[in-house]
Biopython code that builds the backbone (N, CA, C, O; Angstrom):
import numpy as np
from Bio.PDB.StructureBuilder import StructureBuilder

atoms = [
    (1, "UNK", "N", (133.349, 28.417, 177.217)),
    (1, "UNK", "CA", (133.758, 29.611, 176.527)),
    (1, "UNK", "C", (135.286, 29.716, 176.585)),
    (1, "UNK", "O", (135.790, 29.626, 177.705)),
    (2, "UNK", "N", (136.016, 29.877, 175.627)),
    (2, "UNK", "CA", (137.132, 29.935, 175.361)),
    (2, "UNK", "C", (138.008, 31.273, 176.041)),
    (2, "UNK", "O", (137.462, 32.368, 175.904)),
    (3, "UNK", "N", (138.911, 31.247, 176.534)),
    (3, "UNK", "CA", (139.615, 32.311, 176.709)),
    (3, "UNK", "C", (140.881, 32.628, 175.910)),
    (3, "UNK", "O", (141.060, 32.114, 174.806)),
    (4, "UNK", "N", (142.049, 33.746, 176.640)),
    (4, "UNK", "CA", (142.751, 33.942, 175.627)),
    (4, "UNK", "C", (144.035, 32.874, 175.314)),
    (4, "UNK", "O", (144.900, 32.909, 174.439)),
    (5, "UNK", "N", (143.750, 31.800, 176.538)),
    (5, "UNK", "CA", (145.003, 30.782, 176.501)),
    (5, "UNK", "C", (144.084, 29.444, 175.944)),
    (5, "UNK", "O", (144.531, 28.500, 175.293)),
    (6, "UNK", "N", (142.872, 29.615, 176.329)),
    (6, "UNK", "CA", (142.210, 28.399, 176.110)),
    (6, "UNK", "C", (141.677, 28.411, 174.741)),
    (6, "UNK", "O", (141.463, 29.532, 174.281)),
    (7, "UNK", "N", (141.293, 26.912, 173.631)),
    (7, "UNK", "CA", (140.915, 26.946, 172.212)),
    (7, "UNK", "C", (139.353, 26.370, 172.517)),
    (7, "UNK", "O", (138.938, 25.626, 173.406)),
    (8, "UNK", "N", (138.705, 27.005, 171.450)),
    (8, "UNK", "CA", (137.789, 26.362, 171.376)),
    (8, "UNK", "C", (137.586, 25.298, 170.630)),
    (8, "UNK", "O", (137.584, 25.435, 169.406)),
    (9, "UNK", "N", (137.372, 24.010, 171.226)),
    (9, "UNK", "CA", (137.453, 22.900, 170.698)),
    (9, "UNK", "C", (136.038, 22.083, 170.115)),
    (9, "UNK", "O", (135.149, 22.046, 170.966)),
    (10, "UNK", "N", (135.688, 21.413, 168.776)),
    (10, "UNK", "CA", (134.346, 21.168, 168.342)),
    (10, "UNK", "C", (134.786, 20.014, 167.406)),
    (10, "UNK", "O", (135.828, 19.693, 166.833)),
    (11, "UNK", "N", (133.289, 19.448, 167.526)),
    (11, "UNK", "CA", (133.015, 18.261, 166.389)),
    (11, "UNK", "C", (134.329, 18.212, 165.392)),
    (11, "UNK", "O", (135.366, 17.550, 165.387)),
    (12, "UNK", "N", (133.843, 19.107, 164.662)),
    (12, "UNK", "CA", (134.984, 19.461, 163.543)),
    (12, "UNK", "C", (137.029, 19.683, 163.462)),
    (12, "UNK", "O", (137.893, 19.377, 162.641)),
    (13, "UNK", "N", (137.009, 20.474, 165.021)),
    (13, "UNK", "CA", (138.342, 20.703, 165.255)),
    (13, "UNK", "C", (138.918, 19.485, 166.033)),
    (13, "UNK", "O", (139.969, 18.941, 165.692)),
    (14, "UNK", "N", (138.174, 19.090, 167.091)),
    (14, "UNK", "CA", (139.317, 18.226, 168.134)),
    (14, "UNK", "C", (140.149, 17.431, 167.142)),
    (14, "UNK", "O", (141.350, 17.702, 167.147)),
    (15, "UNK", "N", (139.697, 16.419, 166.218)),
    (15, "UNK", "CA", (141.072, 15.661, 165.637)),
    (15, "UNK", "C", (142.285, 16.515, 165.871)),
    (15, "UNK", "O", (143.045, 16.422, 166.835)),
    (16, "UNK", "N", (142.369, 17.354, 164.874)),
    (16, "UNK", "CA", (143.352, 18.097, 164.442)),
    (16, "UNK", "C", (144.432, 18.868, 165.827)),
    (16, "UNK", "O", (145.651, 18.958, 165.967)),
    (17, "UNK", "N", (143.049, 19.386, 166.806)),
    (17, "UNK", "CA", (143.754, 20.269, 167.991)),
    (17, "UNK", "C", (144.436, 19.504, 168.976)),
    (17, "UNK", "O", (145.525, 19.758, 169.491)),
    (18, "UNK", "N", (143.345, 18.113, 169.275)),
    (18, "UNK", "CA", (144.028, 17.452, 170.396)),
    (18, "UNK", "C", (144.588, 15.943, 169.813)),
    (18, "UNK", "O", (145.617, 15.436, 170.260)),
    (19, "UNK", "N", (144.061, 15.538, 169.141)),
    (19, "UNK", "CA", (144.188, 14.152, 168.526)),
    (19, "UNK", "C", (146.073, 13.951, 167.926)),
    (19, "UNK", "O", (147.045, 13.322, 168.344)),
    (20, "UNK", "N", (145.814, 14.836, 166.818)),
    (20, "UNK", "CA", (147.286, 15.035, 166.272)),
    (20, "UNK", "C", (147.829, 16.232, 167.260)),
    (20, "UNK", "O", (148.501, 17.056, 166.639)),
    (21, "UNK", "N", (147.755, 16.374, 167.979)),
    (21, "UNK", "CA", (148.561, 17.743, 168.828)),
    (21, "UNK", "C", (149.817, 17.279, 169.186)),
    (21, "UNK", "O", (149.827, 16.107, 169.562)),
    (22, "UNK", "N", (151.017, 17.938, 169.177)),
    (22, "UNK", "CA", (152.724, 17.743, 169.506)),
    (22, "UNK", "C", (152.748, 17.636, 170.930)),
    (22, "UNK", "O", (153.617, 16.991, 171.516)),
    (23, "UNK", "N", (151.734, 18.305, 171.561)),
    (23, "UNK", "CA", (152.052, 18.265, 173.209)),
    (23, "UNK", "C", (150.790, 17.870, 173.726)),
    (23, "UNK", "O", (149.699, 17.887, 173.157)),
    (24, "UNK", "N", (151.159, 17.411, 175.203)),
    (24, "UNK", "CA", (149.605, 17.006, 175.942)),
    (24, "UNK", "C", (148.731, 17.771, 175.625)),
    (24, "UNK", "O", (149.082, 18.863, 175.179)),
    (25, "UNK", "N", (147.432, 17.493, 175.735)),
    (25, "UNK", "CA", (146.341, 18.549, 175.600)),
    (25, "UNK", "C", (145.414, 18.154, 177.123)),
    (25, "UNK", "O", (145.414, 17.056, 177.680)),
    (26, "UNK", "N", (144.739, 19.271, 177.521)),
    (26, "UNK", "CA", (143.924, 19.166, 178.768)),
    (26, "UNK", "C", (142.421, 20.023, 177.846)),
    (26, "UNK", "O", (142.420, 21.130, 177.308)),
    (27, "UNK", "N", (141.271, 19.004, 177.955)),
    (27, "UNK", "CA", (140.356, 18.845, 177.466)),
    (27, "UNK", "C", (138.949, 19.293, 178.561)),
    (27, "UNK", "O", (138.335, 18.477, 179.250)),
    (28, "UNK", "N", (138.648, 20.875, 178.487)),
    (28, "UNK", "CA", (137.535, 20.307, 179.501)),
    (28, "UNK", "C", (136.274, 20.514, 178.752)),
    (28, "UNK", "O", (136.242, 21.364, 177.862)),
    (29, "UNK", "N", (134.877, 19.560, 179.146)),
    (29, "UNK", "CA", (133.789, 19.455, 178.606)),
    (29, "UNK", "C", (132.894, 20.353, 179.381)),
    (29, "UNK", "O", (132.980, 20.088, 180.580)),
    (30, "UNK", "N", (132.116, 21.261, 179.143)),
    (30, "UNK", "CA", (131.264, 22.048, 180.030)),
    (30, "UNK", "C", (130.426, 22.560, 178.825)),
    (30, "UNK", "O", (130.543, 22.443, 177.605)),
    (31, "UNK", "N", (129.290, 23.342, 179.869)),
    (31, "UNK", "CA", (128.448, 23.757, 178.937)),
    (31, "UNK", "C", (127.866, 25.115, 180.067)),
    (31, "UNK", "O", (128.023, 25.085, 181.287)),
    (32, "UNK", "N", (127.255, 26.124, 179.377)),
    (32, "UNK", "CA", (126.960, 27.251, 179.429)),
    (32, "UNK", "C", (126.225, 27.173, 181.225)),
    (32, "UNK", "O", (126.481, 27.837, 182.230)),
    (33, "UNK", "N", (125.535, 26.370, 181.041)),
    (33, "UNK", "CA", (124.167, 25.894, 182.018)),
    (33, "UNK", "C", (124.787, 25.820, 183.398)),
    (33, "UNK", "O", (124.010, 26.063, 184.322)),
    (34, "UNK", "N", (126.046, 25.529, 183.713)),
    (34, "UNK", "CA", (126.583, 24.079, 184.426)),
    (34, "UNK", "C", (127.468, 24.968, 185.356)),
    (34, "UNK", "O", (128.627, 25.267, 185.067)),
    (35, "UNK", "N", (126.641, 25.483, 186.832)),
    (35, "UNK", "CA", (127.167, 25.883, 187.442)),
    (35, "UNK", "C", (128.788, 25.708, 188.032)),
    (35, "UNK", "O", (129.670, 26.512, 188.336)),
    (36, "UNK", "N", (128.710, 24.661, 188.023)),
    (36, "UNK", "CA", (130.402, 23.693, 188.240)),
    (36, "UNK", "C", (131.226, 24.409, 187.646)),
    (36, "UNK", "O", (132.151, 25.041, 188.157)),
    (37, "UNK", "N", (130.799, 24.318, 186.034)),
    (37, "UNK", "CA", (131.545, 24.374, 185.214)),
    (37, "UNK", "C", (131.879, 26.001, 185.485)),
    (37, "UNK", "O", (133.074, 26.280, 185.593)),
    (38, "UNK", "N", (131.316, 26.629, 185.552)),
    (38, "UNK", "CA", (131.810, 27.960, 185.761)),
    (38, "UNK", "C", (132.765, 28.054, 186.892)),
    (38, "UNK", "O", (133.772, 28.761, 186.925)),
    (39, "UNK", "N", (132.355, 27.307, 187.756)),
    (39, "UNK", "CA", (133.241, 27.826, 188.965)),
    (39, "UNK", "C", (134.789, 26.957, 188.531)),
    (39, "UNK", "O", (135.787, 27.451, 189.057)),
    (40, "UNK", "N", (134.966, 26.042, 187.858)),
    (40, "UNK", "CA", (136.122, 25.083, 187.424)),
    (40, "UNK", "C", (137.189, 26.003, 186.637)),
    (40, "UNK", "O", (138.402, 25.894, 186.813)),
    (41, "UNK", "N", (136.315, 27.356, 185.328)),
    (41, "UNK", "CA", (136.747, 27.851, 184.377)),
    (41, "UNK", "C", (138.023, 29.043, 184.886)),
    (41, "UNK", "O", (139.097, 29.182, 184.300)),
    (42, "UNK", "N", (137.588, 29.804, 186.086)),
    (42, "UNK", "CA", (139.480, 30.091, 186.614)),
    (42, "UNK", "C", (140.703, 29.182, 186.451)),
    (42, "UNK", "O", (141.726, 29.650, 185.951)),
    (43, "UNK", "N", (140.652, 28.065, 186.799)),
    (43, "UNK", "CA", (141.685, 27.218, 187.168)),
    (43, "UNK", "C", (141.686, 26.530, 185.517)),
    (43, "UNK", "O", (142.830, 26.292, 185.131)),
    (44, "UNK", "N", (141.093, 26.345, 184.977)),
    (44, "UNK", "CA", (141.412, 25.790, 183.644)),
    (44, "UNK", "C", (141.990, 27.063, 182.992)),
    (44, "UNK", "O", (143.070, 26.756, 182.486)),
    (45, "UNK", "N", (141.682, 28.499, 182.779)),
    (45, "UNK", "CA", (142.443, 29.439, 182.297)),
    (45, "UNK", "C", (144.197, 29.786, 183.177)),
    (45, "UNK", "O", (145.310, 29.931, 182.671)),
    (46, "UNK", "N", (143.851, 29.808, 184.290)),
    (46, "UNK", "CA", (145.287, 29.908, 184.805)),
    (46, "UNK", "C", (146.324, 28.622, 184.057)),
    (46, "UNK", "O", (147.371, 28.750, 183.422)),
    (47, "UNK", "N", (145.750, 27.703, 184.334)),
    (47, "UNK", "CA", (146.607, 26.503, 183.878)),
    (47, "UNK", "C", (147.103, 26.382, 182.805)),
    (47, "UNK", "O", (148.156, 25.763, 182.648)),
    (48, "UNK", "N", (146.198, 27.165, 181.471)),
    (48, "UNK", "CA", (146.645, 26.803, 180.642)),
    (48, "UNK", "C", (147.611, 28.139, 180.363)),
    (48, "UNK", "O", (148.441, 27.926, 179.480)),
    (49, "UNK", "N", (147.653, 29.290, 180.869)),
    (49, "UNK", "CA", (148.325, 30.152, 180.594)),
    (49, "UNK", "C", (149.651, 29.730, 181.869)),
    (49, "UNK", "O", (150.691, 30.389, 181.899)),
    (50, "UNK", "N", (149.552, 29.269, 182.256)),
    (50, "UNK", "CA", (150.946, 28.423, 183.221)),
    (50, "UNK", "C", (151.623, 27.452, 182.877)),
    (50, "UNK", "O", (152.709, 27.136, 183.364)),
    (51, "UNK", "N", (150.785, 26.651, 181.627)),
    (51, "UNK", "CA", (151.503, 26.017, 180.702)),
    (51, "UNK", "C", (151.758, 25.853, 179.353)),
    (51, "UNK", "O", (152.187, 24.902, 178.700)),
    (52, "UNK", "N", (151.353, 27.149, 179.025)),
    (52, "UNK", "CA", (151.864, 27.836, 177.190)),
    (52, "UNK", "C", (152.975, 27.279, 176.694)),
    (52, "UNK", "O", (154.085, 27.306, 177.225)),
    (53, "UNK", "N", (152.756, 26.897, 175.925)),
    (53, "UNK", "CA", (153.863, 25.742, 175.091)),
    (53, "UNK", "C", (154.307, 24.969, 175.442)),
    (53, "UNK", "O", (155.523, 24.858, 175.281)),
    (54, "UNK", "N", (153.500, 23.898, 176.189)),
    (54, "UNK", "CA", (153.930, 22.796, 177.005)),
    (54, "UNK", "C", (153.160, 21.850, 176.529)),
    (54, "UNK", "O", (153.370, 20.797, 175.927)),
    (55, "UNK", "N", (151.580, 22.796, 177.165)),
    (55, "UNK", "CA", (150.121, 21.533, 177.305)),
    (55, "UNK", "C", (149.160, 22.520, 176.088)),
    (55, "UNK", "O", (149.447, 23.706, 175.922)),
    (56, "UNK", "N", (148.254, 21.991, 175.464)),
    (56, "UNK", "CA", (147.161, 22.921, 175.119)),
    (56, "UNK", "C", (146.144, 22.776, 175.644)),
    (56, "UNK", "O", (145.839, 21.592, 175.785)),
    (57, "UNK", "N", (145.504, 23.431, 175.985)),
    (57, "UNK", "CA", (144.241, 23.727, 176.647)),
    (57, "UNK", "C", (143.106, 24.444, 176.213)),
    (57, "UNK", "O", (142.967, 25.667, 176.191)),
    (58, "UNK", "N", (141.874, 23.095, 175.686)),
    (58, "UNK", "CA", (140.452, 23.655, 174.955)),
    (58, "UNK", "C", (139.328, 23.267, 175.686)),
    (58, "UNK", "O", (139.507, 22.297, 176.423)),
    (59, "UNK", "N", (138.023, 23.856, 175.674)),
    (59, "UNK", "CA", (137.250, 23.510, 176.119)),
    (59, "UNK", "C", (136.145, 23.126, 174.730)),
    (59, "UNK", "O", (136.195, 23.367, 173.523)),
    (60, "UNK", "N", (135.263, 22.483, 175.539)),
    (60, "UNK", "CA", (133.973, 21.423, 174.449)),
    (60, "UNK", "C", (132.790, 22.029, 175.005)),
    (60, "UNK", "O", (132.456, 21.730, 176.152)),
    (61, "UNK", "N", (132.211, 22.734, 174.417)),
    (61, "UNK", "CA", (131.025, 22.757, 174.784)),
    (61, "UNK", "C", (130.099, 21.474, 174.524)),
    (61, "UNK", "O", (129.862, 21.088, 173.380)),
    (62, "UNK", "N", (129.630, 20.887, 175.583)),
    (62, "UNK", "CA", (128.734, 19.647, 174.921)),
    (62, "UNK", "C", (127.315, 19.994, 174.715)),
    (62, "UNK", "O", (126.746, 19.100, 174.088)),
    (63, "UNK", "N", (126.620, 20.888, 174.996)),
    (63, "UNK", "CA", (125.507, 21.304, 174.155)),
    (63, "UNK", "C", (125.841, 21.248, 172.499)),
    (63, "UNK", "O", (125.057, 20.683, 171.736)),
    (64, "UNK", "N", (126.912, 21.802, 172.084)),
    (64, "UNK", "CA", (127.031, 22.120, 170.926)),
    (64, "UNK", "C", (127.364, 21.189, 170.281)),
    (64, "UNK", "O", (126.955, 21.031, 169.131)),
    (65, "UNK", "N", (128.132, 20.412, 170.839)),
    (65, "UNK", "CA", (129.348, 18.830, 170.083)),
    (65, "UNK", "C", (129.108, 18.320, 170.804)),
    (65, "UNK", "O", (129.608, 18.381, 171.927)),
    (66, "UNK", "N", (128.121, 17.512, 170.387)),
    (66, "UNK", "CA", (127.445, 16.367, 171.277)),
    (66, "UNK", "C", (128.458, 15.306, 170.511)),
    (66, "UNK", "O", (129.002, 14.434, 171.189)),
    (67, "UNK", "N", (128.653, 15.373, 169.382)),
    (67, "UNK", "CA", (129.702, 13.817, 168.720)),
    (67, "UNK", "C", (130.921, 13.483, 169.786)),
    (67, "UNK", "O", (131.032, 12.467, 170.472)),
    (68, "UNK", "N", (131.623, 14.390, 169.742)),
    (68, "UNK", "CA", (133.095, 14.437, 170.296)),
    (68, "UNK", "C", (132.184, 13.982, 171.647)),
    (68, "UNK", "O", (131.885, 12.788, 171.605)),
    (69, "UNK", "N", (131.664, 14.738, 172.893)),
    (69, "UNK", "CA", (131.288, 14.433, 173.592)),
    (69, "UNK", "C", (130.571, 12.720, 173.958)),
    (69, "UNK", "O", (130.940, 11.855, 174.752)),
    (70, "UNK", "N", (129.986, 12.744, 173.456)),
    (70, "UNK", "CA", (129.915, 10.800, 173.158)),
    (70, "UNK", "C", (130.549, 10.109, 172.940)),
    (70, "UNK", "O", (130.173, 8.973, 173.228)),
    (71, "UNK", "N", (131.843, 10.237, 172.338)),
    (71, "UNK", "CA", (132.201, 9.649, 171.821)),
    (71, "UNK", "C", (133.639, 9.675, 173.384)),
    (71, "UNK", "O", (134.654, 8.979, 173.397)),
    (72, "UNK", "N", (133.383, 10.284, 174.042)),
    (72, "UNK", "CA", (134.777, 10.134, 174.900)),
    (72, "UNK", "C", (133.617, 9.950, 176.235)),
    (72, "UNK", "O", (134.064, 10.094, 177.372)),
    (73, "UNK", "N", (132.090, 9.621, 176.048)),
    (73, "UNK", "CA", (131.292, 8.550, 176.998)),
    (73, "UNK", "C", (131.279, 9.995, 178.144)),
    (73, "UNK", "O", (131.451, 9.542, 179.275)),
    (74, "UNK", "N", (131.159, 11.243, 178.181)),
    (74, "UNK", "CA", (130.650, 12.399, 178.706)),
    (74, "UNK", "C", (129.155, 12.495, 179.680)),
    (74, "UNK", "O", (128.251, 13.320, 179.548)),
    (75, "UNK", "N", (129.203, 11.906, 180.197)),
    (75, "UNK", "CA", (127.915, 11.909, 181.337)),
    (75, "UNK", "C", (127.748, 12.727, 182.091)),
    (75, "UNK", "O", (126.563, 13.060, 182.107)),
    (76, "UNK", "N", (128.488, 13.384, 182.925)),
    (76, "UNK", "CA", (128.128, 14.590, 183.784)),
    (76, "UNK", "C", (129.173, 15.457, 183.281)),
    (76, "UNK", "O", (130.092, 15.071, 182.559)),
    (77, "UNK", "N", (128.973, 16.836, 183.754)),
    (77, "UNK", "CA", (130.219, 18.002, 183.133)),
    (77, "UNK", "C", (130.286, 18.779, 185.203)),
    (77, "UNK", "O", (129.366, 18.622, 186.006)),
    (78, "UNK", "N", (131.057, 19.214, 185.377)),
    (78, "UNK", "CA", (132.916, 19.237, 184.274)),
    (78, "UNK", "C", (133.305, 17.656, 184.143)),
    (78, "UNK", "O", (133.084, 16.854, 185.050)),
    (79, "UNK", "N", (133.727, 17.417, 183.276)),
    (79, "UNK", "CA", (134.678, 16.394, 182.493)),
    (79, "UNK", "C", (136.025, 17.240, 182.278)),
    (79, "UNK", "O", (135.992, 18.384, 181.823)),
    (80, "UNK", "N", (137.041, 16.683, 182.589)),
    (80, "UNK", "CA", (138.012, 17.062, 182.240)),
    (80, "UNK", "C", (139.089, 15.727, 181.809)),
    (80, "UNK", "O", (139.388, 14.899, 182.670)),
    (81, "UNK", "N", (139.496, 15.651, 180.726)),
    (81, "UNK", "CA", (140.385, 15.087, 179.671)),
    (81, "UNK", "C", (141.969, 15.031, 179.619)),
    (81, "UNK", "O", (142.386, 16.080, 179.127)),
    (82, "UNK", "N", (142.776, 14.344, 179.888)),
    (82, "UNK", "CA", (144.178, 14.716, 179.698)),
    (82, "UNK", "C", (144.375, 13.963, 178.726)),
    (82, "UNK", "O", (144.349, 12.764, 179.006)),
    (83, "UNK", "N", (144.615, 14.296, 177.405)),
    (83, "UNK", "CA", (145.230, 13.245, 176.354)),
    (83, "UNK", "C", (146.926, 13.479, 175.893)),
    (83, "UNK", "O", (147.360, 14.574, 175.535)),
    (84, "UNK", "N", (147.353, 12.838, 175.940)),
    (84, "UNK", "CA", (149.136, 12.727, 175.368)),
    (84, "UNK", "C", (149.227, 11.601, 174.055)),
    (84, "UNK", "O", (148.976, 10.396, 174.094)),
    (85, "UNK", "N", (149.548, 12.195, 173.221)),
    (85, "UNK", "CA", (150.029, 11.449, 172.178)),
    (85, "UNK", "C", (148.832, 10.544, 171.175)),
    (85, "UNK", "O", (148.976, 9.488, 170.559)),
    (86, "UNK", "N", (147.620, 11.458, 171.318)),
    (86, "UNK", "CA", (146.351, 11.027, 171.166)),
    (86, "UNK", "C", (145.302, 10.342, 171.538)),
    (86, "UNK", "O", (144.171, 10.009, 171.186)),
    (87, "UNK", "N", (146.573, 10.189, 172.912)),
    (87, "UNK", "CA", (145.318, 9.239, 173.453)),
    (87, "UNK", "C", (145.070, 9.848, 174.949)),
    (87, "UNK", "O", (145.659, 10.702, 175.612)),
    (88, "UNK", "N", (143.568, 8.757, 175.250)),
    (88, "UNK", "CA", (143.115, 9.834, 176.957)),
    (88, "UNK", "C", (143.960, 9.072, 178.026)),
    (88, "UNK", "O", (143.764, 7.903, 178.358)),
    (89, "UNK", "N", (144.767, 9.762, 178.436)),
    (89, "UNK", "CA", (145.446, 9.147, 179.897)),
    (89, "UNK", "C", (144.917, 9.341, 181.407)),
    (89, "UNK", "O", (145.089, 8.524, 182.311)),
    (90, "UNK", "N", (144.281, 10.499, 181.508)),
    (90, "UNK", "CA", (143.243, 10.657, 182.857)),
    (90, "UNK", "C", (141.888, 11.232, 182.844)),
    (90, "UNK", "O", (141.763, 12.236, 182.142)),
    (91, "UNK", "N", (141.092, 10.909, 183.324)),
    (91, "UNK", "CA", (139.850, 11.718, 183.300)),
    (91, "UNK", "C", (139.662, 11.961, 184.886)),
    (91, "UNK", "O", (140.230, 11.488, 185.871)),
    (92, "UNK", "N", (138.772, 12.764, 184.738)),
    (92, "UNK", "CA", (138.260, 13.830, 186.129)),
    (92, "UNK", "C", (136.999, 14.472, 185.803)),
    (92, "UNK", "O", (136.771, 15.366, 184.988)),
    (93, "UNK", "N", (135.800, 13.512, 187.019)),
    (93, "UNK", "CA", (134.750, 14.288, 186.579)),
    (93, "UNK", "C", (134.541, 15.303, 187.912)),
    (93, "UNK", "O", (135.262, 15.158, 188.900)),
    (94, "UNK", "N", (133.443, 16.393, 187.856)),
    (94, "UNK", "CA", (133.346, 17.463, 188.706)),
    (94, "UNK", "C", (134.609, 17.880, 189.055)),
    (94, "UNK", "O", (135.677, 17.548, 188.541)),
    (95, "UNK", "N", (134.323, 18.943, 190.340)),
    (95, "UNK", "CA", (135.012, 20.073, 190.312)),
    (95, "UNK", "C", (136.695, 19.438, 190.786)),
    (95, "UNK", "O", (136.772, 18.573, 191.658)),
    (96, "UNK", "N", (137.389, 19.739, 190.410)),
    (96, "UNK", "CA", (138.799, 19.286, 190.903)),
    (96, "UNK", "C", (139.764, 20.472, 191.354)),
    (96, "UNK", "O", (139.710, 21.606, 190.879)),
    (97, "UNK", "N", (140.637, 20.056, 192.318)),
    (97, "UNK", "CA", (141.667, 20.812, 192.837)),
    (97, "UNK", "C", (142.803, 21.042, 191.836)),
    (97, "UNK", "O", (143.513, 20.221, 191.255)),
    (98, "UNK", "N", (142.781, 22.751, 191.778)),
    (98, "UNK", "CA", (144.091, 22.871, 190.561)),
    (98, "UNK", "C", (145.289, 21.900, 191.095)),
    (98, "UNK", "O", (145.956, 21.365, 190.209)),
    (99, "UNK", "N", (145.626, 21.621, 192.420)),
    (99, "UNK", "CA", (146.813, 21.110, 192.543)),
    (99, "UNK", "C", (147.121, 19.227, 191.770)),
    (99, "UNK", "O", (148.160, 18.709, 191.361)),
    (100, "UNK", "N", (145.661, 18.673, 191.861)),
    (100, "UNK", "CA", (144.969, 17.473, 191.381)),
    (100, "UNK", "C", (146.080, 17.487, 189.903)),
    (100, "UNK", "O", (147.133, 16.927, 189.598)),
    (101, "UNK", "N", (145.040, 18.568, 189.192)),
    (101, "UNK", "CA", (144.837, 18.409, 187.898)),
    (101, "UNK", "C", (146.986, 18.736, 187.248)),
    (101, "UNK", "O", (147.706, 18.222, 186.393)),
    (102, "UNK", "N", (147.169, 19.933, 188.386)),
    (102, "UNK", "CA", (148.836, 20.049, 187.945)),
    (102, "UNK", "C", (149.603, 19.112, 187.798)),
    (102, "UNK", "O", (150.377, 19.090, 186.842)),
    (103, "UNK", "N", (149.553, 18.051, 188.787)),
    (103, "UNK", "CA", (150.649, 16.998, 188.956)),
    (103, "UNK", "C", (149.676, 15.851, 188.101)),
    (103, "UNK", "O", (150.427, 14.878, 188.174)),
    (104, "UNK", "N", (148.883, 15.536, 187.599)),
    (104, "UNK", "CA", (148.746, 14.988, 186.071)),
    (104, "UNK", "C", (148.969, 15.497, 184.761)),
    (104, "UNK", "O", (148.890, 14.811, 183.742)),
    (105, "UNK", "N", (149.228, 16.616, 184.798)),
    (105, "UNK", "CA", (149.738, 17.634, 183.853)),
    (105, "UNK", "C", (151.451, 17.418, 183.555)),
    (105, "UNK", "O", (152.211, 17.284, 182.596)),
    (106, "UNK", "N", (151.492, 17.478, 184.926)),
    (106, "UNK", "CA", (153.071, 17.639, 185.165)),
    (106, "UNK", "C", (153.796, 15.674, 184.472)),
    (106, "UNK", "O", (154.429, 15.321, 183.478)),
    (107, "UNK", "N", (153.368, 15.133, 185.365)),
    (107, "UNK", "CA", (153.380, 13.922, 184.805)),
    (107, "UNK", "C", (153.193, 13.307, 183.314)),
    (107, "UNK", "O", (153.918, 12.492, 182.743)),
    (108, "UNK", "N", (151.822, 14.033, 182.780)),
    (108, "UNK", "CA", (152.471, 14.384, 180.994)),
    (108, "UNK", "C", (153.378, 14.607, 180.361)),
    (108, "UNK", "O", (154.140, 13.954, 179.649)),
    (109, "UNK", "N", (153.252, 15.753, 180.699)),
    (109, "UNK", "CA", (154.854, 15.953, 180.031)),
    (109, "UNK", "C", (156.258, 15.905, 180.487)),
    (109, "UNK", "O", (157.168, 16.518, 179.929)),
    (110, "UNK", "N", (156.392, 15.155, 181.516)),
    (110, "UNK", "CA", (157.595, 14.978, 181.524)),
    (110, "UNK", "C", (157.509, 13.406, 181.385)),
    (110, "UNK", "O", (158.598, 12.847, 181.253)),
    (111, "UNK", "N", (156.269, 12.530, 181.395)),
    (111, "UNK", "CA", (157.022, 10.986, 180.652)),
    (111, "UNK", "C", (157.177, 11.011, 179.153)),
    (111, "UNK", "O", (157.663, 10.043, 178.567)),
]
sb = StructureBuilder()
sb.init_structure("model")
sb.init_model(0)
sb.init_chain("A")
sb.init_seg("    ")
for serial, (resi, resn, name, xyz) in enumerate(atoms, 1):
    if name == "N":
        sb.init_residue(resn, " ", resi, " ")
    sb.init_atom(name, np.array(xyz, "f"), 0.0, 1.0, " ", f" {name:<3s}", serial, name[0])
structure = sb.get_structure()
């Protein structure tokens, strides 16, 4: 579920949001069900409102967009995605430490 920093990202949108995107994007895959995933969804909203106009930050529901989800090989959720310049530079499955996920963030955008 999307918040007010985070996009909702789908079948239809990711090209456009993360694919062609000007800045890193941080990608997480979850779904409604997925206890994890709830407990992950603080730290993906702080983050992305800690890095407003830096990184973008969407989430995938993979119940819903199963394509996109397959297609980036999604096996367990949370999945989380760092892509720069269209392409995936880190993945992270289950729950991760915001400090983890910052300094791959950080490392985005500043190479």
């Amino acid at each position: 579920m999307a918040s007010e920093h985070t996009l909702e990202l789908t079948d239809s949108n990711f090209e456009q949001e993360v694919v062609r995107a000007d800045v890193p994007a941080l990608v997480d895959f979850w779904a409604e069900w997925c206890m994890p995933c709830k407990m992950l969804a603080p730290t993906i909203d702080e983050l992305a409102a800690e890095y407003r106009g830096t990184l973008k930050v969407g989430k995938v529901d993979t119940d819903s967009n199963r394509e996109i989800s397959m297609k980036f090989g999604i096996s367990a959720i949370p999945t989380l995605i760092l892509f720069k310049d269209g392409a995936m530079i880190k993945k992270f499955v289950g729950l991760q430490q915001k400090a983890e996920l910052k300094a791959a963030i950080d490392e985005a955008i500043g190479s």
